[in-house]
C-alpha positions in Angstrom: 5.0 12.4 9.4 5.0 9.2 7.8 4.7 7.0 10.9 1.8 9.5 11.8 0.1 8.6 8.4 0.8 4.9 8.7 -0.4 4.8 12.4 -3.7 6.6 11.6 -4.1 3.5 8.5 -3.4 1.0 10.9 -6.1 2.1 13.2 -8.8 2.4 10.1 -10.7 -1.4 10.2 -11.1 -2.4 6.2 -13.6 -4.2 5.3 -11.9 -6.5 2.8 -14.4 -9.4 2.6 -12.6 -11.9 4.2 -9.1 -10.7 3.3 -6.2 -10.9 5.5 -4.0 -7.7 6.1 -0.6 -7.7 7.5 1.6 -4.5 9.0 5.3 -3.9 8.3 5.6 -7.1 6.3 9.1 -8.5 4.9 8.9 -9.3 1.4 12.5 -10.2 -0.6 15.2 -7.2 0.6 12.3 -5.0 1.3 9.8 -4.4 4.1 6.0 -3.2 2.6 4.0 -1.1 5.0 0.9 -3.2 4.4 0.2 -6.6 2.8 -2.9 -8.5 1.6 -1.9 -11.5 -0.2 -5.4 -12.8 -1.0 -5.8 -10.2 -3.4 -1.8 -9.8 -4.2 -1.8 -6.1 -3.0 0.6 -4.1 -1.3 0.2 -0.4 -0.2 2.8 1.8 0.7 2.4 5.3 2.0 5.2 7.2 1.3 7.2 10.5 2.3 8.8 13.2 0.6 11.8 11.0 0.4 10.1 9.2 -2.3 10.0 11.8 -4.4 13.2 10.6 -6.5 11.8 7.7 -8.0 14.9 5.0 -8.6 14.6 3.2 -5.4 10.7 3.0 -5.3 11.2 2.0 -9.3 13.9 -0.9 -8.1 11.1 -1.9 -5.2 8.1 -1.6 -7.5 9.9 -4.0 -9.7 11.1 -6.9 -6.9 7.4 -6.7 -5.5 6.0 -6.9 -9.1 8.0 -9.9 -10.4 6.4 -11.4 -6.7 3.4 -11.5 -8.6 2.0 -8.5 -6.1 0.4 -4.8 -7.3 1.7 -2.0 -5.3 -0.4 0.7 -4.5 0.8 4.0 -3.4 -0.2 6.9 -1.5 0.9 10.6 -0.2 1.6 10.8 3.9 -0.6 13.9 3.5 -3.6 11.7 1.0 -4.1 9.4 4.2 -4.0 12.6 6.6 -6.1 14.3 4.6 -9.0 12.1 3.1 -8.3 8.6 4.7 -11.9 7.2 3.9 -11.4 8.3 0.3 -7.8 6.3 0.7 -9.4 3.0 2.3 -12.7 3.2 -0.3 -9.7 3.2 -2.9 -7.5 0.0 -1.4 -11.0 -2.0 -1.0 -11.3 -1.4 -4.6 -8.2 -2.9 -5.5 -8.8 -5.9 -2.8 -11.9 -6.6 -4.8 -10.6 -6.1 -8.1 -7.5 -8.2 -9.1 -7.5 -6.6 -12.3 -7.1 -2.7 -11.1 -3.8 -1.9 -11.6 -1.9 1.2 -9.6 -1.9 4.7 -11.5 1.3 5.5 -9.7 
């Protein structure tokens, strides 16, 4: 299910104002689903293997001392409401100073 979610986000356009966004992208030992380094943001969407926090703790904390935000969301958020998911990231694009809930 998570490709499913991550295909239907790739397909959505995001109107970023002039951000650049970049799929699957290597950053340190870890690979993020999406990247926009203009505004220093990367969004995962995650599975029920992330349920059992450690390793996303360990990830969140690589990507963090990067100097990048990491935003996360449900397979079944994107499935379900994927506009309210993209009205959500373009928040964060826009606003440096948002910081994840999650």
């Amino acid at each position: 299910m998570a490709r499913t979610a991550r295909t239907q986000a790739r397909s959505y356009q995001i109107p970023a104002s002039g951000s650049y966004r970049q799929i699957r992208v290597p950053v340190g030992k870890f690979i993020a689903d999406f990247v926009c380094a203009e505004a220093r943001l990367i969004v995962e969407i995650d599975g029920s293997q992330h349920a059992g926090p450690n390793y996303d703790r360990e990830r969140d904390a690589e990507l963090k001392a990067r100097g990048f935000r990491v935003l996360r969301f449900w397979n079944d958020d994107v499935l379900r409401d994927l506009n309210a998911v993209c009205d959500i990231i373009i928040a964060y694009v826009r606003d440096e100073s948002l910081q994840p809930w999650r």
